[in-house]
N, C-alpha and C positions, 0 to 999 in steps of 0.2 A: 614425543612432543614435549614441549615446556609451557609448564605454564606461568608465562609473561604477562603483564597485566594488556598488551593486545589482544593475544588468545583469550583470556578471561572474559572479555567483553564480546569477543566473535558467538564464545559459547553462550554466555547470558542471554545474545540477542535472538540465537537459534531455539535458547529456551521458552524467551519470550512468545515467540511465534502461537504456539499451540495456548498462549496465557489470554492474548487476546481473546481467544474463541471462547480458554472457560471464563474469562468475565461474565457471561451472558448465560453461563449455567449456576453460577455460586452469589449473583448479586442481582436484585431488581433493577429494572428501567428509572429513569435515566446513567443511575450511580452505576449501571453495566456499562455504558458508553462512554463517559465519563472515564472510568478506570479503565476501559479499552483505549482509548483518545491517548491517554498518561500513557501508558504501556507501549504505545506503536511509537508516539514521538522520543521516548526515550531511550526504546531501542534502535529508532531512525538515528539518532545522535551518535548511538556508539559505532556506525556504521561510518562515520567521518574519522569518527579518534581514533577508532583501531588502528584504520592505517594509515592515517598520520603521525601516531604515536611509534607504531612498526618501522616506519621511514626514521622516522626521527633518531630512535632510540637503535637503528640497526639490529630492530628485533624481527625481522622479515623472516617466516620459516613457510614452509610446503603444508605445515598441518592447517595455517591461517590463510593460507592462497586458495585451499581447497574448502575450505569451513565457510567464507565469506562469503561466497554468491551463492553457497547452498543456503544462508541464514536469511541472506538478501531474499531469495528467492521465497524462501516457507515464507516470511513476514507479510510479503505482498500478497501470496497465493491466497493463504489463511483469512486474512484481512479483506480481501476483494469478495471471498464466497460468503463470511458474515456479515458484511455489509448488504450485499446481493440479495441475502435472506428477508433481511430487516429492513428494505429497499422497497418490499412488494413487488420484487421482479421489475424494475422499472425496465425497458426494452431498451431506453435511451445508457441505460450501465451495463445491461446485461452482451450487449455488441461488444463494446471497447472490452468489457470483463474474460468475455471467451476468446480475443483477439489476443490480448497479453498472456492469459491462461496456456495457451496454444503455443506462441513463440517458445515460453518459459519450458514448454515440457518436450519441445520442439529439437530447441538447443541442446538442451540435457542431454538430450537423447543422442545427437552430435558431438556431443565432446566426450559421451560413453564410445560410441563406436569409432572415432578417429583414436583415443584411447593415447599413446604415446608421442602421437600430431597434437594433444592437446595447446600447445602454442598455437598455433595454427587461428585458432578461436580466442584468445587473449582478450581480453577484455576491451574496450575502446573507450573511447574520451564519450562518446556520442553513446551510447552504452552507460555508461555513469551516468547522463545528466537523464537518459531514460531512469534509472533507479529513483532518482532523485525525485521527476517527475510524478513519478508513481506514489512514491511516499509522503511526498505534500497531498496528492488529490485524494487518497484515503483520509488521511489526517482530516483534510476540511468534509470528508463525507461522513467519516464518524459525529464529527461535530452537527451537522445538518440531521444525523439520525437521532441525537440525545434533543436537539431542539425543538425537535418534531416531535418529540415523545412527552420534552413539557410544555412543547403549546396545548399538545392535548387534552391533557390533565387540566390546561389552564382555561382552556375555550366549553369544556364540560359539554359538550354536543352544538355550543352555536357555532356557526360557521366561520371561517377567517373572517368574513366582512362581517360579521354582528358582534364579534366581539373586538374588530378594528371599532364601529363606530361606540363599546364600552368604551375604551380604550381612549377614544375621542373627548368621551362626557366625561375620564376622571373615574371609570368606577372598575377598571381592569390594570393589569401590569403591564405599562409598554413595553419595557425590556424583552415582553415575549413576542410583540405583535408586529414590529418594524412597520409599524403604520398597516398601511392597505394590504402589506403582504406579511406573512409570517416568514421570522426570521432565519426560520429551518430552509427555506424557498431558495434564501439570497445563496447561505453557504451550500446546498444543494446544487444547485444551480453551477457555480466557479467548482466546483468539486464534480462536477458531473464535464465543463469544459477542460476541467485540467487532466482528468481521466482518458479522454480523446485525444490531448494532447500526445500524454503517456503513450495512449494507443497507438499512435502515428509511429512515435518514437520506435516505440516496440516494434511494430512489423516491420521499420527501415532497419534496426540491426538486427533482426532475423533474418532477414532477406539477403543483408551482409556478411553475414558467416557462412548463408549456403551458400554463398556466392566462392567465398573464400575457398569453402568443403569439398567441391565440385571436383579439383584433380583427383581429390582421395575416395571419392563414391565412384569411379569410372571402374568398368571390368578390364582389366589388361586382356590384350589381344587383337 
């Protein structure tokens, strides 16, 4: 292989993958989520440049074709089960979470055993904007778990509404309380529907590769 500054960033971002999770073993709450949040968005970026840059620059090689969705993949996987963690198992994450989870180890496993068909499975336009998908609704649920972490700290045992009506009188930080609901809620919430979205996404291009796979799984005879 060479290393081009596309490849460079395929691997950073493969790096990054397992960086997210030790956030959360080398640094306290919020400032874990925080530098998890930094971490996923900046490796989600290079998932754009790389292969735009590779297009661009006519630096297009087999060792980044094959690196990419493997990088793609750990980032989301990685990211969906720490979240999941630090989530309290929400049932409303943990559905879309083993749905994506599944396609992801699904596929892999299909384009191990078509093995030299791997065209066959190529990637799709509808496939990209699932990646895409993905990578925004963690982003905004990282966000919702560090805000969650400093309402708490901020509200000290009263509850959203008693420290909405501090909040009210002048004697608390609105920045943390978005009025009647805490602000962990809102991004929670758009992070928890764009994850479903993802999820939809996802089992339509799984569904569409085995769809695709199907000559090549039949027994001759």
């Amino acid at each position: 292989m060479k290393w081009t500054i596309p490849n460079t960033l395929t691997v950073l971002r493969l790096i990054a993958a397992p960086g997210v999770a030790l956030m959360f073993l080398y640094f306290h709450r919020p400032w874990a989520d925080w530098f998890a949040l930094t971490l996923f968005i900046g490796a989600a970026i290079t998932d754009w440049f790389d292969g735009y840059l590779a297009r661009l620059w006519k630096q297009e090689s087999k060792f980044g074709a094959m690196l990419d969705p493997i990088a793609d993949k750990a980032m989301v996987l990685i990211a969906i089960m720490v979240i999941t963690g630090y989530s309290g198992m929400n049932p409303w994450l943990i559905l879309p979470a083993t749905i994506i989870i599944f396609r992801e180890v699904f596929v892999s496993g299909l384009r191990e055993f078509l093995g030299g068909k791997g065209p066959v499975l190529k990637v799709t336009q509808l496939a990209k904007w699932k990646t895409t998908a993905q990578m925004v609704a963690i982003a905004i649920l990282f966000l919702g778990t560090g805000l969650e972490h400093l309402e708490g700290i901020a509200r000290q045992g009263l509850t959203p509404e008693q420290y909405a009506d501090l909040v009210t009188q002048g004697l608390a930080d609105p920045l943390r309380s978005c009025k009647g609901h805490g602000c962990s809620s809102y991004a929670t919430l758009v992070g928890l529907v764009l994850i479903w979205i993802a999820a939809i996404l996802t089992a339509i291009t799984g569904l569409e590769y085995f769809r695709k796979s199907l000559p090549y799984l039949r027994d001759e005879g």
